[in-house]
Every structure is written in C-alpha cells, then in structure tokens.
C-alpha positions as CSV (number, residue, x, y, z in Angstrom):
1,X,69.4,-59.1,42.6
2,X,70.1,-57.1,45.6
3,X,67.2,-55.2,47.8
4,X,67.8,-51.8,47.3
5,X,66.0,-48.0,48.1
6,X,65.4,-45.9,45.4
7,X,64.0,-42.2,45.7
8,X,61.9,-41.6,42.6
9,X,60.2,-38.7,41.7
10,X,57.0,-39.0,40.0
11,X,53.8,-37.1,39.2
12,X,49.8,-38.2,39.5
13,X,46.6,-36.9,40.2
14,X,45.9,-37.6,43.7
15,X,41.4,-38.6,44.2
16,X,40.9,-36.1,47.5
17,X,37.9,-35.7,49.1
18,X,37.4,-32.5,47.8
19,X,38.3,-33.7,43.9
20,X,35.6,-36.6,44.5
21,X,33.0,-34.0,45.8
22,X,34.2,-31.8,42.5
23,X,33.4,-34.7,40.1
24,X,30.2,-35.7,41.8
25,X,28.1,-32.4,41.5
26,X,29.8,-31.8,38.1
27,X,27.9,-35.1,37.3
28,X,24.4,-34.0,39.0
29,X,21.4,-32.2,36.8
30,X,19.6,-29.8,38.1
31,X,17.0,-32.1,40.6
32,X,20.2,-34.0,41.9
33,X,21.9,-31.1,43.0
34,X,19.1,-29.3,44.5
35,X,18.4,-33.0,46.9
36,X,22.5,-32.9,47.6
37,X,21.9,-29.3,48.7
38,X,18.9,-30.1,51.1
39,X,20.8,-32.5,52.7
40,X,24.0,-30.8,52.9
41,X,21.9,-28.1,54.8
42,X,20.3,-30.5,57.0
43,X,23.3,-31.9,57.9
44,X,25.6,-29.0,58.5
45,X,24.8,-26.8,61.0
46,X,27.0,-23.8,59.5
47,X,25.0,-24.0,56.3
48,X,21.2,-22.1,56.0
49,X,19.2,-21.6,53.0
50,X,17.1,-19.0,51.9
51,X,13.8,-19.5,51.0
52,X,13.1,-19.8,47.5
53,X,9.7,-18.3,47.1
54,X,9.1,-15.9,45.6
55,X,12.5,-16.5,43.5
56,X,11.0,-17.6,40.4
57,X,12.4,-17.0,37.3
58,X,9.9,-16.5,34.4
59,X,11.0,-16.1,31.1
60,X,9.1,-15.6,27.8
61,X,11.1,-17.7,25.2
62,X,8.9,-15.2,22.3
63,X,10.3,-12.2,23.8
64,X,14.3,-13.7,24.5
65,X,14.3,-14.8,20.7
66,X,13.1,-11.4,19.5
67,X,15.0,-8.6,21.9
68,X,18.2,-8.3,20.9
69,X,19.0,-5.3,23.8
70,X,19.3,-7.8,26.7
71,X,21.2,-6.0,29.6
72,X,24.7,-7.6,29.9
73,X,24.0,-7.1,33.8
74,X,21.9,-9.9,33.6
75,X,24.4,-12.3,32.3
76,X,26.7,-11.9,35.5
77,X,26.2,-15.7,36.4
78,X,28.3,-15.2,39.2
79,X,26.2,-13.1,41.2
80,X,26.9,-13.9,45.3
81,X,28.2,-17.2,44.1
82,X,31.0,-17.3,46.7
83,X,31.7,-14.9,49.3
84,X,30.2,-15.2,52.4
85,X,26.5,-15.3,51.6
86,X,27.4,-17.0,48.6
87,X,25.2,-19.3,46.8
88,X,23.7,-21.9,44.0
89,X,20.0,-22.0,42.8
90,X,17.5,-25.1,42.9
91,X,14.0,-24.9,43.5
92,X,12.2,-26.9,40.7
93,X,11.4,-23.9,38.8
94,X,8.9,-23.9,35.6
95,X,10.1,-21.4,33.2
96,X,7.0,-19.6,32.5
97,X,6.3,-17.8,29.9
98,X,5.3,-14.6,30.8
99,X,1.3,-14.1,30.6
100,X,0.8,-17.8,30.3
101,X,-1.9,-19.8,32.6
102,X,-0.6,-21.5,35.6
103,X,-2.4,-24.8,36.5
104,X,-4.8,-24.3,39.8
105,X,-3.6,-26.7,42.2
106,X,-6.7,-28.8,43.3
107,X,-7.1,-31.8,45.4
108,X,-5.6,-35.1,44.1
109,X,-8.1,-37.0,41.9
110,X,-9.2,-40.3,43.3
111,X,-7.4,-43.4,41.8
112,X,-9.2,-45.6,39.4
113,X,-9.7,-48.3,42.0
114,X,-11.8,-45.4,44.4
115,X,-13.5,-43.9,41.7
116,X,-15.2,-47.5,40.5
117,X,-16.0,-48.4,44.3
118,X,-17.9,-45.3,44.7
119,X,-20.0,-45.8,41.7
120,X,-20.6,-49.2,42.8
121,X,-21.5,-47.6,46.3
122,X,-24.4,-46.0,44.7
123,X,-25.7,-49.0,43.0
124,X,-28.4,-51.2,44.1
125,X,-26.8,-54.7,44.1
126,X,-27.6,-58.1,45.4
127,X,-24.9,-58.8,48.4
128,X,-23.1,-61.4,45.7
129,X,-23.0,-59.1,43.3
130,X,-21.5,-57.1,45.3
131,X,-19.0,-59.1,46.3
132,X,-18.1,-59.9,42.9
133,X,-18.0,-56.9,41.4
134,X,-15.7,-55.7,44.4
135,X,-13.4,-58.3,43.7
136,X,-13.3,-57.9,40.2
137,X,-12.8,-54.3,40.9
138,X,-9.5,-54.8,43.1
139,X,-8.7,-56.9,39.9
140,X,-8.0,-54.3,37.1
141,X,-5.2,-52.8,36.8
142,X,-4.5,-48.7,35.9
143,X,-5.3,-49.2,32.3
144,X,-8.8,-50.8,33.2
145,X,-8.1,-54.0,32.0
146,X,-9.1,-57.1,34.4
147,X,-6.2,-59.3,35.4
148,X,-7.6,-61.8,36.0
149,X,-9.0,-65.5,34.6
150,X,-12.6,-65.6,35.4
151,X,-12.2,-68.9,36.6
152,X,-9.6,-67.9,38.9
153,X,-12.0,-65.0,40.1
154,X,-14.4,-67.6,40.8
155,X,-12.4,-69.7,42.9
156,X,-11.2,-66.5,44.7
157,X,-14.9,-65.1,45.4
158,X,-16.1,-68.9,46.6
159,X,-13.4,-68.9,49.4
160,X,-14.8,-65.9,51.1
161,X,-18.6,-67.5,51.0
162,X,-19.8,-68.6,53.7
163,X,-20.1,-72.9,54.3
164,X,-22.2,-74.5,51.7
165,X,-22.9,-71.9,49.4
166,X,-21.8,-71.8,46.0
167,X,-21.5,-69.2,42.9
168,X,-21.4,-70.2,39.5
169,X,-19.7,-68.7,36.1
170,X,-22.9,-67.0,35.2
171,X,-22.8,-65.0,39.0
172,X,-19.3,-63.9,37.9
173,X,-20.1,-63.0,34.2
174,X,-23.2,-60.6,35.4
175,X,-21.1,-59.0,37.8
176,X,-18.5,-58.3,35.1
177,X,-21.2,-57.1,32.8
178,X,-22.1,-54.5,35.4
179,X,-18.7,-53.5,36.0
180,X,-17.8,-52.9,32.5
181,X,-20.9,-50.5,32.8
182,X,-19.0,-48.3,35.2
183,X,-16.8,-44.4,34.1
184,X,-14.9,-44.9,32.3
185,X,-16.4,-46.8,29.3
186,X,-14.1,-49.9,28.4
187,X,-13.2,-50.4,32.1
188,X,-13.2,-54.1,33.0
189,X,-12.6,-55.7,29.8
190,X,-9.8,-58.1,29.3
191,X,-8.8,-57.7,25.2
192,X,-8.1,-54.1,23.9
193,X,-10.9,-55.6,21.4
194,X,-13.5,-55.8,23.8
195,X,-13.0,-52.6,25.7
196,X,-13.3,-50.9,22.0
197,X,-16.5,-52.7,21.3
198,X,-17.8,-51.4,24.7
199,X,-16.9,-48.1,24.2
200,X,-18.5,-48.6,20.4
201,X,-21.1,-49.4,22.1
202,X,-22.2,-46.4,23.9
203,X,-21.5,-44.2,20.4
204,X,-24.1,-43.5,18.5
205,X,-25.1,-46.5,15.9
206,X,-26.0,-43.3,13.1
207,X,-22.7,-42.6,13.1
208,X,-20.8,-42.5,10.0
209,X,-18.5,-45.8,9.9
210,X,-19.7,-46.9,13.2
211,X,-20.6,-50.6,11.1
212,X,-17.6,-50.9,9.8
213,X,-15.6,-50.3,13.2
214,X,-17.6,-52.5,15.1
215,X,-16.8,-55.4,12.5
216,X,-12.9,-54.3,12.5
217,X,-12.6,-54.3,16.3
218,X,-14.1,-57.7,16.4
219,X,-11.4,-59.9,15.1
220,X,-9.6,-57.1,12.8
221,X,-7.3,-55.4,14.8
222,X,-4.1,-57.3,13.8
223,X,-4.7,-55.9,10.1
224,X,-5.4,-52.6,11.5
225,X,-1.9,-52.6,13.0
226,X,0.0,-53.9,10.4
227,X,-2.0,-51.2,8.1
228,X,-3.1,-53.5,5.4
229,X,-5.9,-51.9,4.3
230,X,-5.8,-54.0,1.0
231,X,-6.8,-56.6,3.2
232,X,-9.5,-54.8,5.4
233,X,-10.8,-53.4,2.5
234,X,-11.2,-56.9,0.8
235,X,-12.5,-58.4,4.2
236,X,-15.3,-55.5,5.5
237,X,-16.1,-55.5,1.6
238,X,-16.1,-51.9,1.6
239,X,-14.3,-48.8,0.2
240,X,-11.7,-46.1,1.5
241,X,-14.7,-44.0,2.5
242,X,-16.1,-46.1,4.9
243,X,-12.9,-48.0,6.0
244,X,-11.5,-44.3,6.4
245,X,-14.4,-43.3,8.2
246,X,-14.6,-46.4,10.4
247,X,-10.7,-45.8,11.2
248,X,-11.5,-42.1,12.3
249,X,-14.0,-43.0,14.6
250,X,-11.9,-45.9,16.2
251,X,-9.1,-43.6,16.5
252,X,-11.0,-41.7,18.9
253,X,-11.7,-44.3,21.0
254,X,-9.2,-45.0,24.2
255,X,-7.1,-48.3,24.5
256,X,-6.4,-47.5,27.9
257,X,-9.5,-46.0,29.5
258,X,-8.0,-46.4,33.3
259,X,-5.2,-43.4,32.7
260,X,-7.9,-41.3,32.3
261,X,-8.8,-41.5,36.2
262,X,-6.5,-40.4,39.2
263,X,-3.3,-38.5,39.4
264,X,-0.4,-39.2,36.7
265,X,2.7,-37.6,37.8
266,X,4.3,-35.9,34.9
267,X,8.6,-35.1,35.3
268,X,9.1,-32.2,34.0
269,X,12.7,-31.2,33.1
270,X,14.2,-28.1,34.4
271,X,17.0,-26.6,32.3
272,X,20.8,-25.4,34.0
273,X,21.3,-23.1,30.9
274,X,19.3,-20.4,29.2
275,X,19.7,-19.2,26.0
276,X,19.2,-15.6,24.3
277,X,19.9,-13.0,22.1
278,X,22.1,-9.8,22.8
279,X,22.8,-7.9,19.9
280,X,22.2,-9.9,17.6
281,X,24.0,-13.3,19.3
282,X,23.0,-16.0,20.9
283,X,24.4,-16.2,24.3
284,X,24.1,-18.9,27.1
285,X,23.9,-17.7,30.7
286,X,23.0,-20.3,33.9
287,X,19.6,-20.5,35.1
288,X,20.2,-19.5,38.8
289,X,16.3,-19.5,39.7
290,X,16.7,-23.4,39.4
291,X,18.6,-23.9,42.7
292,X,18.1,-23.0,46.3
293,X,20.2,-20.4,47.8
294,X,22.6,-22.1,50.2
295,X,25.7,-19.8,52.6
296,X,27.6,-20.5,55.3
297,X,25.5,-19.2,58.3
298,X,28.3,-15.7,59.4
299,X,27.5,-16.1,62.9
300,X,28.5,-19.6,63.0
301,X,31.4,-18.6,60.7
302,X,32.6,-15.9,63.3
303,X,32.1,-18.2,66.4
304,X,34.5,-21.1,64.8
305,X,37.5,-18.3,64.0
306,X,37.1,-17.0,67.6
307,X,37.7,-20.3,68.8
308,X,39.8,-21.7,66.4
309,X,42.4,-22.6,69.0
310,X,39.4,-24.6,71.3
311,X,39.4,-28.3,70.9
312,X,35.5,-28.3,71.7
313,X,35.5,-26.3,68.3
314,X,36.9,-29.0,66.2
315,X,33.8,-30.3,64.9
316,X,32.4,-27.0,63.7
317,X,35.9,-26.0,61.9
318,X,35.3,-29.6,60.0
319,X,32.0,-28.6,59.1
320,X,33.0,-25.2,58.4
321,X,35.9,-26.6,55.6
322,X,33.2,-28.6,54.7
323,X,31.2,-25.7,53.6
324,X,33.8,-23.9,52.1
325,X,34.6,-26.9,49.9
326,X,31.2,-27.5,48.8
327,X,30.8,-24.0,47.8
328,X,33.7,-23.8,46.3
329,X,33.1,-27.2,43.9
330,X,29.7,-25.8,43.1
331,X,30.9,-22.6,41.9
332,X,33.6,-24.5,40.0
333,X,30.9,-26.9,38.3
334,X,28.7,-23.8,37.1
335,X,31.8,-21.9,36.2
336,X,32.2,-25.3,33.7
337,X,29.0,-25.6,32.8
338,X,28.7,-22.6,31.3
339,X,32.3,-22.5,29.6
340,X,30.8,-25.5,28.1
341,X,27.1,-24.0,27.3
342,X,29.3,-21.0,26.1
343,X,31.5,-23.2,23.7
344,X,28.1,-25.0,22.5
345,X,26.2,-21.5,21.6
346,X,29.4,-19.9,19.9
347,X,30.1,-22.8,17.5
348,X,26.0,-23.7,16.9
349,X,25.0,-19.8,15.9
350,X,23.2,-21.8,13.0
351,X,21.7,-24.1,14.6
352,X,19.8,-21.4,16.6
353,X,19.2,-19.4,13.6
354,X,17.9,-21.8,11.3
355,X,17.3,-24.9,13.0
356,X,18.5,-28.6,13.3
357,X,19.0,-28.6,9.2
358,X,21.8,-26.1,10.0
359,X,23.4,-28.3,13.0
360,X,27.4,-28.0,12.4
361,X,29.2,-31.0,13.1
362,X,30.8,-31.0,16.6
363,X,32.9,-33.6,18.6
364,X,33.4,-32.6,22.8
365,X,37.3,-32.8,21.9
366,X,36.4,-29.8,20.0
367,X,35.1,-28.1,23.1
368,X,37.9,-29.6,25.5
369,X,40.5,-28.3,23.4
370,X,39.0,-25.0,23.3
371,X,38.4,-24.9,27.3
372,X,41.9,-26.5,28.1
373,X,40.0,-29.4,30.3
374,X,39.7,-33.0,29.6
375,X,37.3,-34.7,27.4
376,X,35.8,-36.5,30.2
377,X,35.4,-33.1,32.1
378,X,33.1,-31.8,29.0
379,X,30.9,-35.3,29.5
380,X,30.3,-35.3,32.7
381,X,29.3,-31.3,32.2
382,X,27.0,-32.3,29.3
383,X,25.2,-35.7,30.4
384,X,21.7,-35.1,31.9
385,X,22.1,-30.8,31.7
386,X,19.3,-29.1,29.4
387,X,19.1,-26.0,27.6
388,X,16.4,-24.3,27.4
389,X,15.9,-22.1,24.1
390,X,13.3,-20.7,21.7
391,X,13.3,-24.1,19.5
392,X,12.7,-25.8,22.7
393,X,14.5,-27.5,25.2
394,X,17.6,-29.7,24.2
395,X,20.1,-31.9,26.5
396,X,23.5,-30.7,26.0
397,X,24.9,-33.9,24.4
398,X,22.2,-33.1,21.6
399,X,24.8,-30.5,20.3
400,X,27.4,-33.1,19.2
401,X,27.3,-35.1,16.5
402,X,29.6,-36.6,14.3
403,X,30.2,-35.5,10.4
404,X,28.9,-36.8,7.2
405,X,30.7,-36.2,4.0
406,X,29.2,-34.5,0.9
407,X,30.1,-34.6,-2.6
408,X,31.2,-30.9,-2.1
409,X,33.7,-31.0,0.4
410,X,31.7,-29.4,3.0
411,X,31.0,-31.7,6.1
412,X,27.8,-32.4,7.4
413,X,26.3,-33.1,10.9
414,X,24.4,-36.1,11.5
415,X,22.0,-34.4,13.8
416,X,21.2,-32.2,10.3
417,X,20.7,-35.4,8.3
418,X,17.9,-36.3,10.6
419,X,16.2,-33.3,10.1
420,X,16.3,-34.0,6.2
421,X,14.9,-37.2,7.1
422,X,12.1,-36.0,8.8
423,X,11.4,-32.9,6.5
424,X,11.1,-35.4,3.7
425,X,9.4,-37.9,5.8
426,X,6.4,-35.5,7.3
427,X,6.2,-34.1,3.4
428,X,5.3,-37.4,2.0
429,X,1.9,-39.1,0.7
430,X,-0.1,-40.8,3.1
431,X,-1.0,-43.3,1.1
432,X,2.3,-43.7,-0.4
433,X,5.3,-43.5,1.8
434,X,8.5,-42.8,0.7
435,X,11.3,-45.7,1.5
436,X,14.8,-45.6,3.0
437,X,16.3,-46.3,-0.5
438,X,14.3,-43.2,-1.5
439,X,15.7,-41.0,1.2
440,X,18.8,-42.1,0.8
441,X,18.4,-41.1,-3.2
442,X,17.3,-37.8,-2.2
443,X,20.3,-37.0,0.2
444,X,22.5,-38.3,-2.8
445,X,20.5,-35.7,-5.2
446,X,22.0,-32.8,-2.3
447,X,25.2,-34.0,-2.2
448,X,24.8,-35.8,1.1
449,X,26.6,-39.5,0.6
450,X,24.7,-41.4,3.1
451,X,24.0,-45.4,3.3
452,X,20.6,-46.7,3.0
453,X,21.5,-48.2,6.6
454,X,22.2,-45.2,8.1
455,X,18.9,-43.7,7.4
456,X,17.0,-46.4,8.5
457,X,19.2,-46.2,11.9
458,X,18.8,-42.1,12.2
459,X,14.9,-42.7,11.5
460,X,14.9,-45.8,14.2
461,X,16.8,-43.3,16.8
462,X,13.8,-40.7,16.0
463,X,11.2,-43.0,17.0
464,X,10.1,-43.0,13.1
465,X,8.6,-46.7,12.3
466,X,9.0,-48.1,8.8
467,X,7.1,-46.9,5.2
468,X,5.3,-49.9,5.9
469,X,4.3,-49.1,8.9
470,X,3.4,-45.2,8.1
471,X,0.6,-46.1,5.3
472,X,-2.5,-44.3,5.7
473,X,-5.5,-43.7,3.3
C-alpha cells in the first residue's frame, strides 16, 4: 500500500477554552459560582464587584402563592446581565419571608471542651483530681462520650506524675464520677446506657414511668430498638401504660448530650430559581439576589482600546477577553438555567397545584427536545440547582421521574407513587403498621400496578424504615 495525502473534510466539536469555561459554571450551584466569582475578581484587575449589601432579596413564599398580579417587570431575568456594567448575583442570600425574625448574631458559643474546663475551674479539687478530670476532659469527644479505656487513662495520667508517685483505678473512677456531674447531664459516660441513666438520674423519681425507664435503660435498650414491646412488656412485667409512659420519658432524654454545647454550623441551601404565580400560572424566574454583581471596570475597558496597538497592553487585552468571556458564559448558563426551570414549571403546573401526588412523569430528553440542546446540557443545568417554591424547596432533578403504568392507560410518576406511600404510611395504626404487600395492594385497588419490591425501594429512598421497625403503642 502506497503512502498517500488525502484532504478530508470532516466536522467535530472543538473543547476551547471558552466552551470548557461554558461547561464548568453551567455545572456550579449557587455557592460554587459565587467562590469562582470572588476569585475571578481578585484576579483580574479589569473586573470590580459591587457590594452586595443591602441587595437582599426577601420574599414571602405565603404572599408569591397567593398574588396572582405579579408585575411581568419583575420577571426580566436579564436585567444588566451583559453590557458594560453587566452582571450575575451571589451573595449567600436567605430568602426571608417578609415579617419573619432574623437570628441576632451573638458571640460564638464556647466548644464543649471549654465549657467543661470552666466548670471544673470553679470547683474545689484535690490537684489529682484535677489532673484527672482534665485529662478525662480532653478525652470526650463532641457527643460527650469518653474515648477512652480507663485503664488507658490511667496509664496516660501516671506518666505525667511526678517520680514515685502512683494513682490507682479508684483516683480515676472519682474523677470520672465528678465529671459526669458536669452541664450537660450525660457528659462523660462511655455507653449511650449510662449517659441515660445519668440523666435519669437528675429527673425526678415521682415521675410517672421514671421506674420503668430506669430498668429499660439498664440492659434494655436493644429491645427498645428493635421495638419489641411484647418482650419488654414480658420482661419489666408491666403494661402499655407504664412501658408507654417509661418510653415517653426516655424519649426526652438526649443520646448525645455534647451537640448541645458550642457552635454547629448548619449549610443552608440557597435556591438559583424562584417560583410564582402570575395570573394564575406558575412561572420560574432566576434568583439574582443570590450572586454578587461582577462588570468589567469601564475605565480599564477604555484604557485597553486606546492602547490596543501597545505591546505593554497585551496583558490587559487578555484579561479584558477574559472578562468578556466569562461574562458572556455566565449569561449563557442563566439564560439555560431558566429555559430549563421554565420547561420544568410549564409541564409540572400540577405538581404545584396539588402537590407530589399530582407529579407528571418527566424524562430530561423531554426537556432537551423541547429546548433544542443536548441531554447532557439539561444535567449539568439540573444537578445541584434548587428551586425554591411554596411547597418548599426542591433540587431540580427532583422534577424527573420515570413512569409507572396503571390499569387505565394513564401513566404515572414515580415521584407520585411515593407520595401515595407516605400518605398511606403517615395514616396508619401505630400499633399496627401496614406492610409493603399492603401498600402494594392498595396501589393495585387505584389502578397503580406496582411490585412489592418497588415499594419497599421508594420507602428505602424516603428514609422510611420497615413496619417492623415503625411499631409504636
């Protein structure tokens, strides 16, 4: 075979810079785009941002469901998107309700470890005790439990003594005693069984079933979990009365007395989409109070065409079709966004008017079709984006589910067959709750074909443990 040249012509999609950068912010929530922002801004000098106080959006989810005379002006999403003081929103913005509290920012709590050292500051101890209950102290963890084998905290405490003396079990087990005396009650104890006994222990003895739980929590727990109250009833020799009563109070107890001290961060999700009524629809429109507002600084902009022709300019032009492109590929991922949001809110009306029961069946090839973009396009627009709406907040990908056949014809989303499960679940006897072959009867009985082993996967993906498992008296 001879070597030969060959002109072909052929067509692909070429990966620039500017496609990457496209596919990358379409891919970011909310948070992720508002830290690519900040550093954009810190690293382009032709890029400023406005400060965001001040810029708050608050919205009353009460009053969006129930106005139906929304101003169209206020659904321009592209307000000052591009142009030359274009921009995006970012700022982790709450959504508000209007006339709701707001949480007065006060000084951090002090950390479980701090608070227990400053009660034991106040305490008059023996210099060992001190040191032990210091080290056993630095030993429990943020739930309150002590890590640590006694015998190991001896050995631990009797390298820091001084030369020839000596501390025995009994030195560490008074120290623990003290500690597990400490805020709050339970702290220090090493079984979740002990640290409900000591926190039975500081309720008051008159109280009803306070017997009973102490007898449960001291060797009974594993029949408490498994809800066999056949079996604790035949054990504590007593009836549902007092067994209920007993379970009551231990149910107000805390497994985990630690979280109750110092600071626990809490991630709170801001939405990219809002959704309301106008005239009687519901509409999606983009939640531009979530971003900060980021242009391309006019001055510089001017100062770079001037000099377009200087070499000593050709770092600033870079940065300056750097800017251009990244404002351009955010405008492009909001315009997608809310095509997609848009898609989503036209073909759920339902949904939003009745709830999850009425969730239509909906597959993103749907929505691609629709929008004349790729199915991967709608995924990557979906995946981590929330909507916030008047039955809550939802992640985009919620909206899609695949269809289940009825006896009728119609199809059926599976997101709606979950609500049927846990309607039917939440309406059932405590003491007698209903089974997956029972469910799965009483979809058959509305025309809903569905496999025992398909409601017991819907309830697993709900978080919904067994019948077994939901007993109650």
């Amino acid at each position: 075979m001879k070597p030969a040249l060959n002109l072909r012509q052929t067509q692909r999609l070429a990966m620039t810079p500017q496609l990457q950068q496209a596919i990358r912010l379409l891919q970011m929530n909310t948070a992720e785009l508002s830290a690519a922002l900040m550093d954009a801004h810190e690293t382009n000098p032709l890029l400023e941002m406005e400060d965001p106080e001040g810029r708050q959006e608050a919205i009353n989810v009460d009053d969006v469901a129930a106005d139906d005379t929304v101003d169209d002006s206020q659904a321009s999403f592209n307000e000052d998107w591009v142009s030359q003081r274009t921009a995006v929103s970012t700022t982790p913005s709450t959504l508000r309700p209007e006339g709701s509290f707001e949480i007065p920012d006060h000084s951090l709590p002090a950390t479980l470890h701090e608070h227990l050292v400053g009660q034991l500051s106040l305490m008059a101890l023996k210099p060992l005790q001190r040191l032990v209950a210091e080290h056993i102290v630095s030993n429990v963890n943020d739930a309150g439990y002590l890590d640590i084998d006694l015998g190991d905290l001896l050995a631990e405490v009797q390298q820091e003594l001084e030369p020839g003396a000596t501390i025995v079990m009994s030195d560490i087990e008074s120290a623990l005693s003290i500690v597990q005396t400490l805020d709050p009650i339970g702290v220090g104890a090493r079984t979740p069984g002990e640290c409900l006994q000591l926190q039975l222990a500081a309720q008051d003895p008159d109280a009803p079933g306070f017997e009973v739980a102490r007898q449960l929590v001291d060797g009974l727990l594993p029949l408490l979990a498994e809800r066999d109250f056949q079996g604790l009833r035949r054990k504590l020799r007593v009836g549902d009365d007092e067994l209920r009563a007993a379970i009551d109070l231990i149910r107000h107890l805390s497994p985990h007395p630690g979280y109750s001290i110092g600071d626990v961060s809490v991630n709170y999700v801001t939405p990219d989409v809002l959704v309301e009524r106008r005239r009687g629809v519901w509409m999606a429109r983009l939640n531009t109070a979530a971003l900060p507002k980021v242009m391309i600084n006019r001055d510089y902009q001017q100062l770079v065409t001037e000099n377009a022709s200087s070499e000593s300019y050709s770092n600033l032009k870079e940065q300056l079709q750097d800017a251009r492109w990244l404002l351009s590929n955010i405008e492009k991922r909001h315009n997608t966004i809310l095509s997609v949001a848009t898609q989503i809110v036209e073909r759920q009306q339902s949904f939003f008017e009745h709830g999850p029961a009425a969730m239509r069946p909906m597959i993103m090839r749907e929505v691609a079709d629709a929008l004349d973009i790729h199915e991967s396009t709608v995924s990557r627009a979906v995946n981590g984006k929330y909507m916030l709406t008047p039955l809550g907040m939802f992640e985009l990908r919620y909206f899609f589910s695949s269809e289940v056949g009825a006896d009728n014809g119609m199809q059926s989303s599976a997101v709606a067959i979950q609500a049927l499960i846990r309607e039917m679940i939440e309406s059932e006897p405590p003491a007698k709750p209903v089974s997956d072959m029972k469910i799965c009867e009483a979809l058959k009985e509305r025309g809903l074909e569905v496999a025992r082993r398909t409601v017991a996967k819907y309830r697993e993906q709900m978080n919904i443990p067994p019948s077994s498992k939901r007993k109650s008296l």
